[in-house]
ZAKEMAR-39046 format. One record per residue (C-alpha): x, y, z; residue in one letter; chain; residue number from 1. Coordinates in steps of 0.25 Angstrom, whole numbers. Layout:
N
    px    py    pz type mol seq
     X     Y     Z    A   A NUM
...
# end
This chain:
159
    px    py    pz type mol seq
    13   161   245    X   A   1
    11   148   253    X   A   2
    16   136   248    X   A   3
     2   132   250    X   A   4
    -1   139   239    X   A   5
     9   136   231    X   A   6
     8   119   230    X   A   7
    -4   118   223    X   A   8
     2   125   211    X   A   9
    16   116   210    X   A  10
     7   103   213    X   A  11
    -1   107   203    X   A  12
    11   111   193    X   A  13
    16    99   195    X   A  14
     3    89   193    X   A  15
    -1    98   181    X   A  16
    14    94   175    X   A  17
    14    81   178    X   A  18
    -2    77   175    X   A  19
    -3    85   163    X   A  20
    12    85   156    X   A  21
    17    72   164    X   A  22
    30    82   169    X   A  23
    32    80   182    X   A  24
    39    94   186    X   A  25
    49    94   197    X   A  26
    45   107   208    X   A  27
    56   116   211    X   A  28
    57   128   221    X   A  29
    47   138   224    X   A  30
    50   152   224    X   A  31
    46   168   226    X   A  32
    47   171   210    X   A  33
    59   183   211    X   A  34
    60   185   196    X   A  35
    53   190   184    X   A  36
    55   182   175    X   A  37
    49   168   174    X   A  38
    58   157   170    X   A  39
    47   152   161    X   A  40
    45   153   144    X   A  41
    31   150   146    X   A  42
    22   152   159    X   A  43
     8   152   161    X   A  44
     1   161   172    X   A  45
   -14   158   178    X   A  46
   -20   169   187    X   A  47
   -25   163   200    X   A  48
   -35   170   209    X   A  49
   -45   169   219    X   A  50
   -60   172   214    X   A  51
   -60   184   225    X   A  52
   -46   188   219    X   A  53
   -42   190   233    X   A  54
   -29   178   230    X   A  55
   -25   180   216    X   A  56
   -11   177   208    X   A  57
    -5   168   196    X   A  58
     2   156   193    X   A  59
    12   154   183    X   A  60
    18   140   176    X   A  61
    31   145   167    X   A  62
    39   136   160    X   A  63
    52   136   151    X   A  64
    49   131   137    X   A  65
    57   117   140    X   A  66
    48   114   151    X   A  67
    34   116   146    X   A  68
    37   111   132    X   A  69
    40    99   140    X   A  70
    29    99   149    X   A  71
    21   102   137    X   A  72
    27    91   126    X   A  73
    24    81   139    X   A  74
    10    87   143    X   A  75
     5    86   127    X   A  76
    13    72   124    X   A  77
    20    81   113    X   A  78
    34    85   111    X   A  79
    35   102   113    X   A  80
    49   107   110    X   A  81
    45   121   111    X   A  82
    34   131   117    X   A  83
    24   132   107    X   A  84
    10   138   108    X   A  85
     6   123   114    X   A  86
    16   123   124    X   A  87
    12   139   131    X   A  88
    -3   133   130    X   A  89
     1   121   138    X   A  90
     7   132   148    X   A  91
    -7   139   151    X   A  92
   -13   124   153    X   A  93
    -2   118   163    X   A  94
    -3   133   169    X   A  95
   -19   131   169    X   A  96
   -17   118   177    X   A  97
    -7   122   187    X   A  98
   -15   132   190    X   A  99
   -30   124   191    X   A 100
   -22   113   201    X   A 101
   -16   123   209    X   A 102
   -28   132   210    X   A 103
   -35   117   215    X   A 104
   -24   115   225    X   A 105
   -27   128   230    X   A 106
   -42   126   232    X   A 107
   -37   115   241    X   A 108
   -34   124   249    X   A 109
   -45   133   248    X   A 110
   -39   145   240    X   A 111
   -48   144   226    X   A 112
   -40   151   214    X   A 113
   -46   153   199    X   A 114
   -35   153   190    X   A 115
   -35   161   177    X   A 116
   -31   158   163    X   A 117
   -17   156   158    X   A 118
    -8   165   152    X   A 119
     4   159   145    X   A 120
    16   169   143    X   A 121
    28   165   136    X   A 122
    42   170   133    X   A 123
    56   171   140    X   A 124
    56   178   152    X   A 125
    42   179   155    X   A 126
    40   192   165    X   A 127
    33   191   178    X   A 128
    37   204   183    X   A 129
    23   206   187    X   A 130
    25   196   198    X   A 131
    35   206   206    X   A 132
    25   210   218    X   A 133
    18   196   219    X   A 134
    24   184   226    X   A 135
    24   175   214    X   A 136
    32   158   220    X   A 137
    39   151   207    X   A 138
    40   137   207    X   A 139
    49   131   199    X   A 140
    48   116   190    X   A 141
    57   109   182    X   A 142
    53    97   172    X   A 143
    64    91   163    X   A 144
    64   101   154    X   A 145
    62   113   162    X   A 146
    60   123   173    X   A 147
    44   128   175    X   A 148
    40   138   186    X   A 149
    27   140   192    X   A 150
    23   154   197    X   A 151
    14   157   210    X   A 152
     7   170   214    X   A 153
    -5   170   222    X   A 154
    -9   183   230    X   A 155
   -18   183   242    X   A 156
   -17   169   246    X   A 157
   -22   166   261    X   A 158
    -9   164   270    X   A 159
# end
């Protein structure tokens, strides 16, 4: 995937942080995912596709529990100290604005995506075997608290 195509979403990660929670995330490498296993305790994934379905894929925004019950304790104005109910619900919204920015950044360019509901998985070691056969980049974060990673794979995309 071209780095083209992969801007919009870290620009979008990092205005959505810093305008909705006041966190400014610092941006660290970007990668081929070669593992199965996300680093992440909680993760949100949006589908992404094309209204013809010819470009279709996902996104993903996982966090440790440190580092989204900061972004969350900041983002609400109340102290979290642990994931609770609240905290995965705030997951699914930041995951839902990433992916609406990105997805506007995109249409900049003239590629028009819809982006589907979030689903919030939680747990330790949360597999994503199913992601073998696809080329899925990582992007790695950190805040004060914490490392996040954000999760790429969009098939079909014009060269």
């Amino acid at each position: 995937m071209e780095s083209k195509y992969v801007k919009p979403f870290i620009e979008a990660t990092v205005k959505v942080l810093e305008t909705m929670a006041f966190v400014t995330p610092t941006v660290g490498e970007t990668c081929v995912w070669d593992h199965d296993q996300a680093i992440s305790e909680v993760m949100g994934i949006i589908g992404l596709s094309s209204e013809d379905e010819k470009i279709k894929g996902f996104m993903t925004i996982g966090f440790v529990e440190a580092s989204i019950v900061q972004i969350v304790s900041s983002m609400f104005g109340e102290e979290f100290k642990t994931m609770t109910d609240e905290v995965r619900e705030a997951v699914g919204e930041i995951a839902n604005m990433i992916s609406g920015q990105a997805r506007q950044g995109l249409s900049v360019m003239g590629l028009k995506l819809e982006g589907g509901l979030p689903t919030i998985i939680t747990g330790n070691g949360i597999d994503v075997s199913d992601t073998k056969d696809k080329p899925v980049l990582m992007v790695r974060f950190t805040v004060d608290k914490g490392p996040f990673e954000l999760g790429i794979c969009i098939e079909g995309l014009p060269e």
